[in-house]
C-alpha positions as CSV (number, residue, x, y, z in Angstrom):
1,X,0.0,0.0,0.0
2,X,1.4,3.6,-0.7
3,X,1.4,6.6,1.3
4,X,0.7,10.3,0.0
5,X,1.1,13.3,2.3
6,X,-0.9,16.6,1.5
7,X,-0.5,20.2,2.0
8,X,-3.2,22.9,3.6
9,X,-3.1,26.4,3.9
10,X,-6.5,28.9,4.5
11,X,-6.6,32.4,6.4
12,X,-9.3,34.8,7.0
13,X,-9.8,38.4,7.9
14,X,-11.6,39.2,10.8
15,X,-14.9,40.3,10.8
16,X,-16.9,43.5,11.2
17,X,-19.9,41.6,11.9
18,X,-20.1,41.7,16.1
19,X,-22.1,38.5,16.0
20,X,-20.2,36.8,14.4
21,X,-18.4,33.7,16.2
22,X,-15.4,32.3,15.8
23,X,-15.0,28.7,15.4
24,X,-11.7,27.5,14.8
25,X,-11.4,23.4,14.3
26,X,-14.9,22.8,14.8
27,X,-14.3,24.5,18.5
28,X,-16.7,28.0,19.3
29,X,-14.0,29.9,20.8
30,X,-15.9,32.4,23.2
31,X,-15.2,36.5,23.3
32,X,-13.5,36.8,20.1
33,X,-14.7,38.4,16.8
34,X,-15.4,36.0,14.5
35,X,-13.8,35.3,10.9
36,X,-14.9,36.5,8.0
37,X,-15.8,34.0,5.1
38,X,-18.5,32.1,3.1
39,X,-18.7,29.5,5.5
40,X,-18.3,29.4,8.8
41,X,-14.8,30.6,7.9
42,X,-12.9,28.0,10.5
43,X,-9.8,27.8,9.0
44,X,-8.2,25.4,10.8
45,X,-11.6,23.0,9.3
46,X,-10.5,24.3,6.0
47,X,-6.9,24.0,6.3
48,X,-7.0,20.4,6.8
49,X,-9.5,19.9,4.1
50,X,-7.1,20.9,1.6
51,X,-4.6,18.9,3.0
52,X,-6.8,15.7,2.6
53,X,-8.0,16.6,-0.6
54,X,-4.3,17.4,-2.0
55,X,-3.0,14.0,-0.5
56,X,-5.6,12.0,-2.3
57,X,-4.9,14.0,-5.6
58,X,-8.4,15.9,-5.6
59,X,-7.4,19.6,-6.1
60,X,-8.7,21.9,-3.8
61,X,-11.2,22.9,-1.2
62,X,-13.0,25.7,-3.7
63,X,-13.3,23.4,-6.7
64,X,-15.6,21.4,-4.5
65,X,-17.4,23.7,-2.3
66,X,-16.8,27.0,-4.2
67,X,-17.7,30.4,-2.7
68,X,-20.1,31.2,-5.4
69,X,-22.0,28.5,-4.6
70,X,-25.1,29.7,-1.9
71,X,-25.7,26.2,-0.4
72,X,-22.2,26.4,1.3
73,X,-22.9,29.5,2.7
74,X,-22.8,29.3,6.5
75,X,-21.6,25.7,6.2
76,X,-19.8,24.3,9.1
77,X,-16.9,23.3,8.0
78,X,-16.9,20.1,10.0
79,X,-19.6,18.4,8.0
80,X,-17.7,19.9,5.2
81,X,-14.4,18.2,6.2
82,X,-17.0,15.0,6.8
83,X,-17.9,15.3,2.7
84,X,-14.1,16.0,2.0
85,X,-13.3,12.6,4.1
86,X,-15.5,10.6,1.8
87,X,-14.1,11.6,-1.1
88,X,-10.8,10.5,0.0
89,X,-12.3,7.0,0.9
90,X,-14.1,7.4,-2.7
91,X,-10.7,7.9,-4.3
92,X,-9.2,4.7,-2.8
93,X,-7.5,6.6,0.5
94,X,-8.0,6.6,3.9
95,X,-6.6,8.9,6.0
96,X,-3.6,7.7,8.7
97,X,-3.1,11.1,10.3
98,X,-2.7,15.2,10.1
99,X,-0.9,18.2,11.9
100,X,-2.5,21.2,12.1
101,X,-1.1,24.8,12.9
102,X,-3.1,27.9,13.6
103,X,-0.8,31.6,13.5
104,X,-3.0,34.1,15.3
105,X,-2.1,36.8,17.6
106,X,-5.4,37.0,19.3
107,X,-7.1,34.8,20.6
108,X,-4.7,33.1,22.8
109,X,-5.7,30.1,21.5
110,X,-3.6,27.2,23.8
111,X,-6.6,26.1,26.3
112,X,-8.1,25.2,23.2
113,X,-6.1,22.9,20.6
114,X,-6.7,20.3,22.8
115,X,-10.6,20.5,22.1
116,X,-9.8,21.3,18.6
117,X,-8.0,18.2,17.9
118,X,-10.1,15.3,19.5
119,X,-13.2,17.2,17.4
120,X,-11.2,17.4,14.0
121,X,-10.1,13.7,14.5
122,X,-13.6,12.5,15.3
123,X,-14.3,14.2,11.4
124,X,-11.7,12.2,9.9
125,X,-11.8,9.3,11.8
126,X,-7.8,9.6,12.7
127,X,-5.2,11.1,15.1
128,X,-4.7,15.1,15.0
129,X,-2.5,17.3,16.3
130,X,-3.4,20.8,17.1
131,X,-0.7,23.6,17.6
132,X,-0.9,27.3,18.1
133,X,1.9,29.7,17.7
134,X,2.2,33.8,16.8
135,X,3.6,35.5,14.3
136,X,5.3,37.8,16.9
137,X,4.2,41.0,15.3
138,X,5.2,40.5,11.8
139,X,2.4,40.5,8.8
140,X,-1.3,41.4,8.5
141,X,-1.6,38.3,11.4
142,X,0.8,39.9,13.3
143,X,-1.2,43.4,13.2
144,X,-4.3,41.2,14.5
145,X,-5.7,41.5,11.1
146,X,-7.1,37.6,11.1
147,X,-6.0,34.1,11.4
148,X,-3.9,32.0,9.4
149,X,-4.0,27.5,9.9
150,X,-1.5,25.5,7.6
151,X,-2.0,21.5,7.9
152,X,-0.5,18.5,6.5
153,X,-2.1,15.1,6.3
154,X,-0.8,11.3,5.6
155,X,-3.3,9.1,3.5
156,X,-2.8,5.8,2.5
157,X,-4.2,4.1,-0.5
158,X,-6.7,1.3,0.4
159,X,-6.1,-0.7,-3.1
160,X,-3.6,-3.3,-2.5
């Protein structure tokens, strides 16, 4: 059986909408603004999407659920990440593990990777790893300007 890793990056903006919430790997992360986006914007949810979907040789997370398309708007990106899973497993993959990464100045976002990761695992039905980390003032995420999540993921092909 062979093994093909994939490569995840989303970021968002911050929004202007004060009822908004921000959800970042399926988590509601309380007192924050929220993201701005189509969806639910969590791009953590998103980051590892594209990860999955690159690793099985799918393309991208907008060919499949495109911007322009209203019945993704709102979408939580969990059950999105669900429909992303099963067209890995459609494609002759399942997935063996991923490492995610969210850069964000604000929220302090430790207490919650832990949360983060046992929800994004339960999506994909495999181990996760959560980190957070700053960009220590450097770059629109550095001004507090939004959120940035990079992920990789390890699939392995189910086809002897």
């Amino acid at each position: 059986m062979s093994t093909r890793i994939g490569q995840g990056y989303d970021v968002h903006a911050f929004s202007a909408d004060a009822d908004r919430p921000l959800v970042l790997g399926g988590v509601r992360i309380e007192g924050s603004a929220g993201l701005a986006g189509h969806s639910d914007a969590d791009v953590v949810a998103h980051a590892l999407a594209d990860a999955l979907l690159g690793a099985a040789g799918l393309g991208d997370l907008g060919r499949h659920f495109p911007s322009a398309d209203q019945a993704w708007a709102g979408a939580d990106s969990i059950g999105v990440l669900a429909e992303v899973v099963a067209k890995v497993a459609a494609a002759g993959y399942r997935v063996l593990n991923a490492d995610c990464t969210v850069v964000a100045e604000t929220p302090r976002l430790s207490p919650h990777t832990a949360a983060m990761a046992t929800r994004l695992a339960a999506a994909i039905g495999a181990p996760v790893s959560v980190k957070a980390t700053s960009t220590d003032g450097l770059g629109s995420i550095g001004r507090g300007e939004g959120i940035a999540s990079l992920a990789v993921a390890l699939v392995e092909s189910t086809e002897p």
